[in-house]
C-alpha positions as CSV (number, residue, x, y, z in Angstrom):
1,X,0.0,0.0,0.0
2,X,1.4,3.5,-1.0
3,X,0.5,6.2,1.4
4,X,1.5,10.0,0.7
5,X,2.0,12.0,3.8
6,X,1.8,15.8,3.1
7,X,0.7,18.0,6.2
8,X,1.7,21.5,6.9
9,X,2.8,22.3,9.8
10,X,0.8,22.8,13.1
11,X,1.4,26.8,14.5
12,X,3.9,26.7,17.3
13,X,3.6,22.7,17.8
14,X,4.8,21.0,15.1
15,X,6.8,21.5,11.9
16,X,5.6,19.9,8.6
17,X,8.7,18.0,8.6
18,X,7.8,16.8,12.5
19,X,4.5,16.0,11.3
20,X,5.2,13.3,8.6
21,X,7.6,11.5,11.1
22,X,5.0,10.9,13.6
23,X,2.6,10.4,11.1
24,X,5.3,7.5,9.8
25,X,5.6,6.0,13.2
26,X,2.1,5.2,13.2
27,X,2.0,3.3,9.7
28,X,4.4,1.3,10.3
29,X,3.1,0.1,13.5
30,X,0.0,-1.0,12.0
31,X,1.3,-1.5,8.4
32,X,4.7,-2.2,8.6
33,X,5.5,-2.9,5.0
34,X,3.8,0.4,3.5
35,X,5.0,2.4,1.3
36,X,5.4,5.8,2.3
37,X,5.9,8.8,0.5
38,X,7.0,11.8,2.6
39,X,6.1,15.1,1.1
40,X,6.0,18.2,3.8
41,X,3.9,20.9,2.7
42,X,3.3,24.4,3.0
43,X,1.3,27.7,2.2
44,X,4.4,30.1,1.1
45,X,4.6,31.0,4.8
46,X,6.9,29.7,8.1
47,X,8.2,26.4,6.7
48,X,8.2,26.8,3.3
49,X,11.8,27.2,2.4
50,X,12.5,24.2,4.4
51,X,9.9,21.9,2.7
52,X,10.9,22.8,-1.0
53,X,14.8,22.1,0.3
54,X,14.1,18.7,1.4
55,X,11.7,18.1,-1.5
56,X,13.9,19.0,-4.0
57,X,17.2,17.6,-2.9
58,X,18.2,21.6,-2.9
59,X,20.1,23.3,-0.3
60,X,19.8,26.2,1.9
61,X,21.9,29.3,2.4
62,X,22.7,31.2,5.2
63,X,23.8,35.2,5.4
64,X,23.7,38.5,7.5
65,X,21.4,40.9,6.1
66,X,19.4,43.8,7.2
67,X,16.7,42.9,9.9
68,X,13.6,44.9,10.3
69,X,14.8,47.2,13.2
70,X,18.3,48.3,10.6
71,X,20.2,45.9,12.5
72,X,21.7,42.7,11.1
73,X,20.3,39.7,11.8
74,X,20.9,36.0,10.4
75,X,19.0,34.7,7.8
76,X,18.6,31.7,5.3
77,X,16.9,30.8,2.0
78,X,16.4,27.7,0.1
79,X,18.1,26.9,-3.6
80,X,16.0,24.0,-5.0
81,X,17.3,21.2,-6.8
82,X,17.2,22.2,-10.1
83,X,19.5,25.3,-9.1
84,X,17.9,27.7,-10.9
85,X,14.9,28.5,-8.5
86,X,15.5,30.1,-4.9
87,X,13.0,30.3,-2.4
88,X,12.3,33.0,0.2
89,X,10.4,33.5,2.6
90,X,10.0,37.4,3.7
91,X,9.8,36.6,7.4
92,X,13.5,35.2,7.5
93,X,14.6,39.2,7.1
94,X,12.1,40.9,7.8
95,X,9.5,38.5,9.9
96,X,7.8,40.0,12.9
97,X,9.1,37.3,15.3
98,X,12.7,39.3,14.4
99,X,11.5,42.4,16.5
100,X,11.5,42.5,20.3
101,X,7.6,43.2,21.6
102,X,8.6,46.4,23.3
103,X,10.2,47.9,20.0
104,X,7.3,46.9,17.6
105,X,6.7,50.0,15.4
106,X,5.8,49.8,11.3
107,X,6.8,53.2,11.5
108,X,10.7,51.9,12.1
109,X,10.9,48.5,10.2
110,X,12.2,48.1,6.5
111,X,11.9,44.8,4.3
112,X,15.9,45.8,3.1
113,X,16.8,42.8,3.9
114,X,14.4,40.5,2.2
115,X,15.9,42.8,-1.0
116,X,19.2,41.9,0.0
117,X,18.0,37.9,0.0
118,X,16.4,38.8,-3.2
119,X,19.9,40.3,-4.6
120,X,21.8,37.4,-3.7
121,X,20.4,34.5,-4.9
122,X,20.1,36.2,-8.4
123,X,23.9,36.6,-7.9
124,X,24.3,33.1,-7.7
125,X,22.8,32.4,-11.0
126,X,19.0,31.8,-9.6
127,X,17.0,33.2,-12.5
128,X,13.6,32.2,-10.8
129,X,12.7,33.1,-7.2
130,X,9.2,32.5,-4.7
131,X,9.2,34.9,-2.5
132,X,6.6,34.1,0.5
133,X,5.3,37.2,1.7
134,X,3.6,36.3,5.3
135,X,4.7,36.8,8.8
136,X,6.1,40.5,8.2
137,X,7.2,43.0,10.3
138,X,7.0,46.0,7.8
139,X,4.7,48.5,6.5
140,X,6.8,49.8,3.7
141,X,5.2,48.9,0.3
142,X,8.6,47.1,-0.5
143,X,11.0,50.2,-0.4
144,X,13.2,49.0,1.6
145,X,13.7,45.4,-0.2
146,X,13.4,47.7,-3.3
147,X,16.0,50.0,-2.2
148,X,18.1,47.0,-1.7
149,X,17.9,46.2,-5.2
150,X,18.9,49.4,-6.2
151,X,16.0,51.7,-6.2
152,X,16.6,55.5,-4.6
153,X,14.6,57.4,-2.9
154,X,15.0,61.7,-2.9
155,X,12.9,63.6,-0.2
156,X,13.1,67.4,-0.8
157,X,15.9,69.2,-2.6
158,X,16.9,65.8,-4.1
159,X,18.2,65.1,-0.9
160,X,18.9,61.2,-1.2
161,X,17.3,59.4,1.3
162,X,20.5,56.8,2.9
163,X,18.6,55.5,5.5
164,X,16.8,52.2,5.5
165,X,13.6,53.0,4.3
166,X,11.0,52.1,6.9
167,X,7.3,53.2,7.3
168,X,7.5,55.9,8.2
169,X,10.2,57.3,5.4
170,X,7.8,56.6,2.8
171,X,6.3,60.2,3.8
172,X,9.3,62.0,3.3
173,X,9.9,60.6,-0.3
174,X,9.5,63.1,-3.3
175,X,11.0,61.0,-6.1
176,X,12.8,57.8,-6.8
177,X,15.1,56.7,-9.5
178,X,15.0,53.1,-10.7
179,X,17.9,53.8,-13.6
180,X,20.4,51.8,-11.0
181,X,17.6,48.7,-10.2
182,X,19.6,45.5,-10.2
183,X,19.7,44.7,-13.8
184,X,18.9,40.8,-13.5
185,X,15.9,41.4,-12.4
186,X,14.3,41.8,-16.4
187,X,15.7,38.5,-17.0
188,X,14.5,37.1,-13.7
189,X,10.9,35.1,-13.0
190,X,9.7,36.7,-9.8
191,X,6.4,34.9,-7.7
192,X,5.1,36.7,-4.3
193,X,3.5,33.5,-2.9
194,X,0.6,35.1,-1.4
195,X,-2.8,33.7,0.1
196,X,-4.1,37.1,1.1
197,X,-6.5,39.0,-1.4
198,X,-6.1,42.6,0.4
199,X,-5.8,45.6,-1.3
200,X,-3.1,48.3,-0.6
201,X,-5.3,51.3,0.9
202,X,-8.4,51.2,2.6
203,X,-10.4,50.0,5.6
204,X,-9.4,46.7,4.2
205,X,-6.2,47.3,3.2
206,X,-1.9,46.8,4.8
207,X,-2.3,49.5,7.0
208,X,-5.9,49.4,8.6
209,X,-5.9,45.7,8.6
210,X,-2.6,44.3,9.6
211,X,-0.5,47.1,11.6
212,X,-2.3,47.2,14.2
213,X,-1.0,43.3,15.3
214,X,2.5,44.7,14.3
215,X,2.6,47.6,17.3
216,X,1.4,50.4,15.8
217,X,-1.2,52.5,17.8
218,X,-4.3,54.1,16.5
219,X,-2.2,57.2,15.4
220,X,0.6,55.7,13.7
221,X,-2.2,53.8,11.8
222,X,-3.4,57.3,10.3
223,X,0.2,58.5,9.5
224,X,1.0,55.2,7.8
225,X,-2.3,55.2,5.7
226,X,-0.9,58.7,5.1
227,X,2.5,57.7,3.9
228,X,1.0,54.9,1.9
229,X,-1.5,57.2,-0.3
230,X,1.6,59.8,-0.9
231,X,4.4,56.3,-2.1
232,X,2.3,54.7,-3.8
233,X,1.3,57.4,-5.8
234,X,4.7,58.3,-6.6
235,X,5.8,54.2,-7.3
236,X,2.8,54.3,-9.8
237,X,4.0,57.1,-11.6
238,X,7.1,55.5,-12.0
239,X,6.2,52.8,-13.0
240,X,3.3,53.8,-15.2
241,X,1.1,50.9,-13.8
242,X,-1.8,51.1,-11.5
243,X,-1.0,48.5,-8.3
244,X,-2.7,49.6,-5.4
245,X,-6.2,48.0,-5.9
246,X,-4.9,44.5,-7.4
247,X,-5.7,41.7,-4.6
248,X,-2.8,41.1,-2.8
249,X,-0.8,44.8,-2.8
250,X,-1.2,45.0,0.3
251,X,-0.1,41.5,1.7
252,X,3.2,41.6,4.0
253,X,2.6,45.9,4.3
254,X,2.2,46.5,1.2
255,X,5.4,44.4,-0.4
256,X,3.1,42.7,-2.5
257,X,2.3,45.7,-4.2
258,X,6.2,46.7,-4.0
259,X,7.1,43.3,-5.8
260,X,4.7,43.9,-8.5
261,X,5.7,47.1,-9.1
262,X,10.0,47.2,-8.8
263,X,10.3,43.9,-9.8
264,X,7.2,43.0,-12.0
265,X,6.4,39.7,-9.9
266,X,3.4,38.1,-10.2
267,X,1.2,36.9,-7.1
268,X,0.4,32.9,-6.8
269,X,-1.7,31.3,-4.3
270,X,1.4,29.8,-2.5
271,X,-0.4,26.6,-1.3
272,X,-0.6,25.6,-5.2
273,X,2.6,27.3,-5.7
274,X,4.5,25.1,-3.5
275,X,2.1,21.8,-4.4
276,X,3.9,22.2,-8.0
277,X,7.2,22.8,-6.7
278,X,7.2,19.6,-5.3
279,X,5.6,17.9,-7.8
280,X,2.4,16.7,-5.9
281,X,0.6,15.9,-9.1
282,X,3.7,13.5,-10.2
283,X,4.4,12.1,-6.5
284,X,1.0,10.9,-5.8
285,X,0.2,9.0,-8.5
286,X,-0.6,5.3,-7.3
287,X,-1.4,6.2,-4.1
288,X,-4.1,4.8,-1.8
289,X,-4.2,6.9,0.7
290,X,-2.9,10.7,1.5
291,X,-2.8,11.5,4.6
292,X,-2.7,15.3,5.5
293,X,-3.2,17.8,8.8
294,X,-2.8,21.4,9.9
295,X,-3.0,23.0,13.4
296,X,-7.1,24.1,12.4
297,X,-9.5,22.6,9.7
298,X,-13.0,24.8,10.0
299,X,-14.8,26.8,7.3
300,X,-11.9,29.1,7.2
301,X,-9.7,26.1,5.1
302,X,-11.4,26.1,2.2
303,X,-9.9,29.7,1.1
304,X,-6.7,28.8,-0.4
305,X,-5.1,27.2,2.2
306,X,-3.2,24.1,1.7
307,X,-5.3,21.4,2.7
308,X,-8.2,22.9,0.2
309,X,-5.2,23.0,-2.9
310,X,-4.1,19.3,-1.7
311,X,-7.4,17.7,-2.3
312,X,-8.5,19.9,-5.1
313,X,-5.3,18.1,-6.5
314,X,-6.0,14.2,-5.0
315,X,-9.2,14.1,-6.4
316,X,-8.5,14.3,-10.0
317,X,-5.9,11.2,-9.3
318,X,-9.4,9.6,-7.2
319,X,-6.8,9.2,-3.9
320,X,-8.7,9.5,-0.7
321,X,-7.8,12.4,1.5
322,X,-7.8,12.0,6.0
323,X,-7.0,14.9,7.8
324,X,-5.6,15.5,11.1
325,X,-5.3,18.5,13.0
326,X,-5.1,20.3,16.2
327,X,-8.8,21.5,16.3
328,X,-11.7,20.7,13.9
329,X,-14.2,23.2,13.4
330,X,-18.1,21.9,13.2
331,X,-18.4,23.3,9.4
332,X,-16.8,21.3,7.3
333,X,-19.0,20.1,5.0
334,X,-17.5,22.0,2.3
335,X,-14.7,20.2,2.2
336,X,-15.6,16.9,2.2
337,X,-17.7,18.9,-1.0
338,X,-14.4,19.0,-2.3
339,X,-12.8,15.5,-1.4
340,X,-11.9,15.8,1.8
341,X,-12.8,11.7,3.3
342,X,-12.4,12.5,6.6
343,X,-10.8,14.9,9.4
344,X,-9.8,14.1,13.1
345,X,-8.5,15.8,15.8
346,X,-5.7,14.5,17.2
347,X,-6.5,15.3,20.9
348,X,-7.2,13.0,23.2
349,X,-9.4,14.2,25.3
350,X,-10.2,18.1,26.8
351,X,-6.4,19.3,27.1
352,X,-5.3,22.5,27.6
353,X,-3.4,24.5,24.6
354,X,-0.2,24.1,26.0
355,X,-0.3,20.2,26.8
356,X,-1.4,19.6,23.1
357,X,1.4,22.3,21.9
358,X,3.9,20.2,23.9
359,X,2.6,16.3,22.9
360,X,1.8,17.1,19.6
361,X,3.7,14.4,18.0
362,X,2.7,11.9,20.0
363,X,-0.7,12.7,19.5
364,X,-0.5,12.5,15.7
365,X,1.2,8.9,16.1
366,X,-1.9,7.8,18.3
367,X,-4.4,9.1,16.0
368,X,-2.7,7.7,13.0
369,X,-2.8,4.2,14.5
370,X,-6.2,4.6,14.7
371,X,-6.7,5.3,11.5
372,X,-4.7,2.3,10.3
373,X,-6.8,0.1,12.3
374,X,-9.6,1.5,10.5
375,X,-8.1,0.8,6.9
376,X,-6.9,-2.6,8.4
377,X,-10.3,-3.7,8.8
378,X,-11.4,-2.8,5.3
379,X,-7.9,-4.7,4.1
């Protein structure tokens, strides 16, 4: 029996990785001659780089860039086997988790060194690069990875901006000049892996909708809506392309629109993205079973997120999907609409948050067995 495994990973339990060994220990316990195929998945988001690497054979790379404060942190991003394609997620340079809680501000935090991960892999002959734009820091609009590609920025008297540009630079900004924009970028395919639809401006948009959960108070909201309206004006005008109302500016504060403006990149859902990357289609084929999980399947799961693109996928093959997760939500009938056999929670009982956090493997392996015995019975 062939049996794909090809969870995400669980938020703050479990990596994908984690995930498919537990999920491993409790087939073979119950089937110990199966065939498993181990194929980690993600959304574009925490994880992602690391499940393409070991998917692809590729490898990853490690360097000092820019972090969000304008202080150098350590980051890494992933070169894929075919060594052409480098994948990076935003959140490695520029992530939120990168900024201590007491010094959260949008106003003071610059994507430069997603740019500068951006700028090196097309160094290194990568002439394709994903770019997962979720867990960010920033309320820039790009500048600051833009500024790392070459982009300047003049405030008045053509005074060249040197500084990091942050959120709350963009308000100072009178012109820019792309004639020194890293040159390999026209022969470069860029994707935002993206799984947000918001706009850049608006009640709905980077600033009103996402700053807030990045430290800034009701204030600094108004002057970054502010400084939004006056850079993106001027990027458009650059650029001679309208970008601030196409679903998905204003993902990662506003470097989705940033990326499809500086560097022409197109926005993918990154759960189907990253399905393709690995090669789900290929991988599955003569599969029985795929079994898949996430930290929460409710009505919420069906919008893009990776479990919806997974069976989406699995049922043109005719493979039968299980789920496992953390919790299950009571509406889920639409994706068993879509293919979805069945979803279980892998708790035990009532536990509290952190006991499940903390025996999450263990609780996947249980609930796997059972499974199996299920399937054994039908064998």
């Amino acid at each position: 029996m062939k049996i794909v495994l090809a969870p995400d990973s669980f938020k703050h339990s479990m990596s994908a990785l984690q995930v498919v060994e537990a999920m491993s220990r409790g087939i073979v316990k119950v089937f110990p001659h199966a065939r498993i195929v181990k194929l980690p998945v993600a959304d574009g988001g925490e994880g992602t780089v690391k499940v393409l690497v070991s998917s692809t054979q590729g490898r990853l790379i490690r360097m000092t860039v820019i972090g969000p404060l304008g202080e150098p942190v350590e980051a890494t991003y992933g070169i894929l086997g075919d060594q052409k394609t480098a994948v990076i997620e935003m959140a490695s340079a520029s992530g939120l988790p990168l900024v201590p809680q007491n010094r959260r501000n949008p106003l003071d935090t610059t994507t430069y060194g997603t740019g500068q991960l951006m700028a090196d892999a097309m160094k290194r002959g990568c002439r394709r690069l994903i770019v997962g734009i979720g867990g960010s820091a920033t309320t820039d609009c790009g500048t600051g990875m833009a500024q790392a590609l070459g982009v300047k920025f003049y405030q008045k008297q053509h005074k060249e901006l040197r500084e990091y540009m942050t959120g709350g630079l963009m308000g100072l900004v009178r012109h820019l000049d792309l004639s020194n924009l890293n040159p390999k970028i026209v022969e470069t395919e860029i994707i935002a892996a993206c799984d947000v639809d918001n706009p850049l401006l608006g009640p709905t948009g980077a600033v009103m909708t996402y700053s807030k959960q990045k430290g800034a108070s009701d204030v600094q909201l108004d002057i970054l809506e502010r400084n939004m309206q006056a850079i993106i004006k001027l990027i458009e005008a650059a650029v001679d392309k309208s970008i601030q109302a196409i679903p998905g500016a204003g993902a990662a504060g506003g470097l989705g629109a940033g990326l499809m403006a500086f560097t022409h990149a197109k926005l993918q859902s990154g759960a189907r993205l990253v399905l393709d990357a690995c090669q789900f289609d290929e991988k599955i084929q003569g599969a029985q079973l795929i079994l898949t999980g996430e930290g929460k399947i409710d009505e919420q799961t069906e919008f893009g997120k990776t479990i919806s693109a997974l069976i989406e996928k699995a049922a043109k093959h005719r493979i039968p999907v299980i789920a496992v997760t953390g919790t299950r939500g009571a509406q889920t009938d639409s994706l068993h609409d879509q293919g979805l056999t069945a979803a279980f929670s892998i708790c035990p009982g009532p536990v509290s948050v952190e006991a499940a956090i903390r025996n999450g493997e263990q609780y996947v392996e249980e609930t796997v067995i059972q499974i199996m015995r299920t399937l054994q019975v039908r064998i």
